[in-house]
ZAMARGU-4260 file (C-alpha; in steps of 0.2 Angstrom, whole numbers, plus 5000, padded with zeros to 4 digits):
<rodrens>
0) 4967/5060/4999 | 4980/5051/4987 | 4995/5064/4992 | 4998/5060/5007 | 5009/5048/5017
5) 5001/5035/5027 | 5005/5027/5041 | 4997/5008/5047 | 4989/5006/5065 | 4984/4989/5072
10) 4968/4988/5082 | 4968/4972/5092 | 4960/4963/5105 | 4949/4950/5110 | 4933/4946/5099
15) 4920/4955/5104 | 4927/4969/5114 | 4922/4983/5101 | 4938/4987/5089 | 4926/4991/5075
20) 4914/5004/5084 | 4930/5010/5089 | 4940/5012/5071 | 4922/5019/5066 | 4920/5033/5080
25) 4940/5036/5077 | 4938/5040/5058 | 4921/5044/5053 | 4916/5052/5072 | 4900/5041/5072
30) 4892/5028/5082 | 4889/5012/5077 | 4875/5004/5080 | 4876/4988/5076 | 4894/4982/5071
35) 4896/4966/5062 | 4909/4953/5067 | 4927/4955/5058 | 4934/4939/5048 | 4952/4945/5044
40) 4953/4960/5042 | 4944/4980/5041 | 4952/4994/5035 | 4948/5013/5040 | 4956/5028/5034
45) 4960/5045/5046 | 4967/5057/5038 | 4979/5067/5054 | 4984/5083/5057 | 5004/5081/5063
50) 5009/5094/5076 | 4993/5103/5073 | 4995/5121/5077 | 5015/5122/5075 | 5025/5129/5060
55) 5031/5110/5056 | 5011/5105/5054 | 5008/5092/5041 | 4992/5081/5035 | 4996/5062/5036
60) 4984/5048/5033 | 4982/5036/5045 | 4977/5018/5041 | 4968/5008/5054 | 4970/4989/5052
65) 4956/4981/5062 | 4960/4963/5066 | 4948/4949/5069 | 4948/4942/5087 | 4944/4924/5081
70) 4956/4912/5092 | 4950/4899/5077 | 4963/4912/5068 | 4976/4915/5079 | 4988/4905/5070
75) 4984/4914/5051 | 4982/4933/5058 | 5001/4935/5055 | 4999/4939/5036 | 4993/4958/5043
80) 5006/4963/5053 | 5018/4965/5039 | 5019/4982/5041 | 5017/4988/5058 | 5019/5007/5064
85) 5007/5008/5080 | 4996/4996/5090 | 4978/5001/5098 | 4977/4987/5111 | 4957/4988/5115
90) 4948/4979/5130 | 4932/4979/5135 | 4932/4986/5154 | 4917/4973/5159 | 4927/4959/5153
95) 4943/4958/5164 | 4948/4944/5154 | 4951/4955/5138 | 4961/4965/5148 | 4971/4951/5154
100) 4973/4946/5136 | 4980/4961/5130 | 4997/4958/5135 | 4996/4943/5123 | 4989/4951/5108
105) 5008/4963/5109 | 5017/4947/5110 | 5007/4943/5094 | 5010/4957/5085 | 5026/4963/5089
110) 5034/4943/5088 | 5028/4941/5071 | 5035/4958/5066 | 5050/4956/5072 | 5052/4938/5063
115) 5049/4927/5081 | 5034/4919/5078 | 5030/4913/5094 | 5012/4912/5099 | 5001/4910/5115
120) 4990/4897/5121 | 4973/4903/5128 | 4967/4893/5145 | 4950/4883/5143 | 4945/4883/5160
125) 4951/4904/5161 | 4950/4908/5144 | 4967/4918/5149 | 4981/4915/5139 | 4995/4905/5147
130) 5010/4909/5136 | 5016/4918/5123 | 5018/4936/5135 | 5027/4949/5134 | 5037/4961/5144
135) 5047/4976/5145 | 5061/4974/5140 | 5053/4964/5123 | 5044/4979/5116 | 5058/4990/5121
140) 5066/4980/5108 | 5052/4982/5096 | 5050/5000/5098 | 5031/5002/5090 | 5021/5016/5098
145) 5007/5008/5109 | 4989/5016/5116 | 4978/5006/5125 | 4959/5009/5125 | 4944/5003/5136
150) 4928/5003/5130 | 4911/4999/5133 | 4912/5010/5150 | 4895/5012/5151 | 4892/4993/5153
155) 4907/4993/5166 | 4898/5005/5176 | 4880/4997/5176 | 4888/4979/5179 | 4900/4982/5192
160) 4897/5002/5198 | 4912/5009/5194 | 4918/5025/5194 | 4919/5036/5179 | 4939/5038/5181
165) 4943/5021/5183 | 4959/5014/5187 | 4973/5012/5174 | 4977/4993/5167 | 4992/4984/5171
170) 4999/4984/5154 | 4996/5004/5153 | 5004/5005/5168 | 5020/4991/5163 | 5025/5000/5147
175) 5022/5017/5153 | 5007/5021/5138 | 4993/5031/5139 | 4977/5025/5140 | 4958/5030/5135
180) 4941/5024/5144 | 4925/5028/5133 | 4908/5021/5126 | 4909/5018/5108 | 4892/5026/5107
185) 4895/5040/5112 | 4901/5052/5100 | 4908/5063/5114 | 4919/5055/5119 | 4934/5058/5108
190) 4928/5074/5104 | 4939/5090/5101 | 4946/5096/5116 | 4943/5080/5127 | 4956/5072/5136
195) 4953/5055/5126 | 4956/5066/5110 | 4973/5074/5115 | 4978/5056/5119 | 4974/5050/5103
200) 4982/5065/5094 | 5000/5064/5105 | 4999/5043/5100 | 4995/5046/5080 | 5011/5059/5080
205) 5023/5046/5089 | 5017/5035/5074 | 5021/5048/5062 | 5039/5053/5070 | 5043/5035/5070
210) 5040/5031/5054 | 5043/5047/5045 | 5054/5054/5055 | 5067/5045/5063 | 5084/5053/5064
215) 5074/5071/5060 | 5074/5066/5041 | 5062/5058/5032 | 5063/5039/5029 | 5070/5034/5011
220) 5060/5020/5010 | 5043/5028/5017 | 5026/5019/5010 | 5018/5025/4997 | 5009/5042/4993
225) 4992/5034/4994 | 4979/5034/5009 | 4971/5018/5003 | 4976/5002/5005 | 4989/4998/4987
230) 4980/4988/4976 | 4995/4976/4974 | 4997/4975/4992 | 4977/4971/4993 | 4979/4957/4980
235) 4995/4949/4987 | 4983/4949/5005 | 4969/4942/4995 | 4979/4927/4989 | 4985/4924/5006
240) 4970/4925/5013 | 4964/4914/5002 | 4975/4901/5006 | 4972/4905/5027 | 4954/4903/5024
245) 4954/4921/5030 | 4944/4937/5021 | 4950/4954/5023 | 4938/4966/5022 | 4948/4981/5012
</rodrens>
């Protein structure tokens, strides 16, 4: 797995809507039965198949930055998104609040990327954030590939009957991305074939054509040939972390 190019993958959302079932059914293709809670930062590894089936198919690894939804460290998460080459924006469909919120995790991400560093406040009496939004034309500027995912579709349906095809979220439907409804338990859900897999498959090759190959060449200054995390890059984290108060979990 060392000889391949990698790519980084943000997976973000509110505490508690299921980012790391979700990296763990993505990578490993197994449930999770009893995820613990992140502080800082997890990392899984995915190694991709680029235009699987064409003459220009290549392996890639993806890496996929699962970030702690802690608001107590909303203000230190910023020492992640250093490097950013696609976002997972998750919510949990029986919490419309997570969804809401979603639209402020982007204005996070993509403000601290591109040097901004403004930030949101969330709403005591709502729990909604009131600033710190996003819109159009901001990510247009940004440019980073976006999927958004709802999970914990089983609980939707026993807590409010909904249908199995439910209805697209606003920020899906604002930035014109495509978006995947499942159950982190069930393994079936993103399995070959599916329509949740083929969407995941098109999102991981926008990530690779934009960082890899933008212009139709390869990047000059392209990360390194390793699929796991750099060491160097792990201990510069660590000593940022330490002083954050946060833990990445590499």
């Amino acid at each position: 797995m060392s000889d391949f190019d990698r790519a980084r993958v943000l997976v973000v959302g509110d505490s508690g809507v299921g980012k790391t079932a979700l990296t763990n059914l993505i990578c490993k293709g197994a449930a999770l039965s009893n995820p613990g809670w992140t502080v800082g930062c997890s990392v899984e590894v995915k190694l991709h198949e680029y235009l699987e089936g064409t003459a220009n198919q290549r392996t890639f690894c993806i890496e996929l930055w699962d970030i702690g939804g802690s608001h107590s460290h909303r203000n230190t998460r910023h020492v992640f998104y250093n490097v950013v080459n696609g976002i997972i924006l998750v919510h949990d469909l029986s919490n419309r609040k997570s969804c809401l919120n979603l639209n402020r995790w982007l204005a996070e991400v993509t403000r601290t990327e591109s040097g901004t560093g403004k930030f949101g406040t969330r709403s005591e009496a709502t729990g909604a954030w009131e600033d710190g939004n996003i819109s159009g034309s901001d990510i247009g500027q940004v440019d980073i590939p976006l999927l958004v995912i709802g999970t914990k579709m089983d609980a939707a349906k026993e807590k409010r009957g909904l249908p199995t095809h439910q209805k697209r979220s606003d920020i899906a439907e604002e930035f014109g991305v495509e978006e995947i409804h499942l159950s982190t338990g069930d393994t079936t859900g993103l399995a070959a074939g599916t329509s949740a897999a083929t969407k995941l498959t098109r999102f991981f090759d926008k990530v690779i054509e934009r960082q890899f190959y933008t212009n139709n060449k390869m990047r000059k200054n392209s990360t390194s040939n390793n699929c796991f995390p750099d060491r160097r890059r792990n201990d510069k984290l660590n000593v940022m972390a330490d002083r954050t108060g946060l833990a990445p979990q590499l």
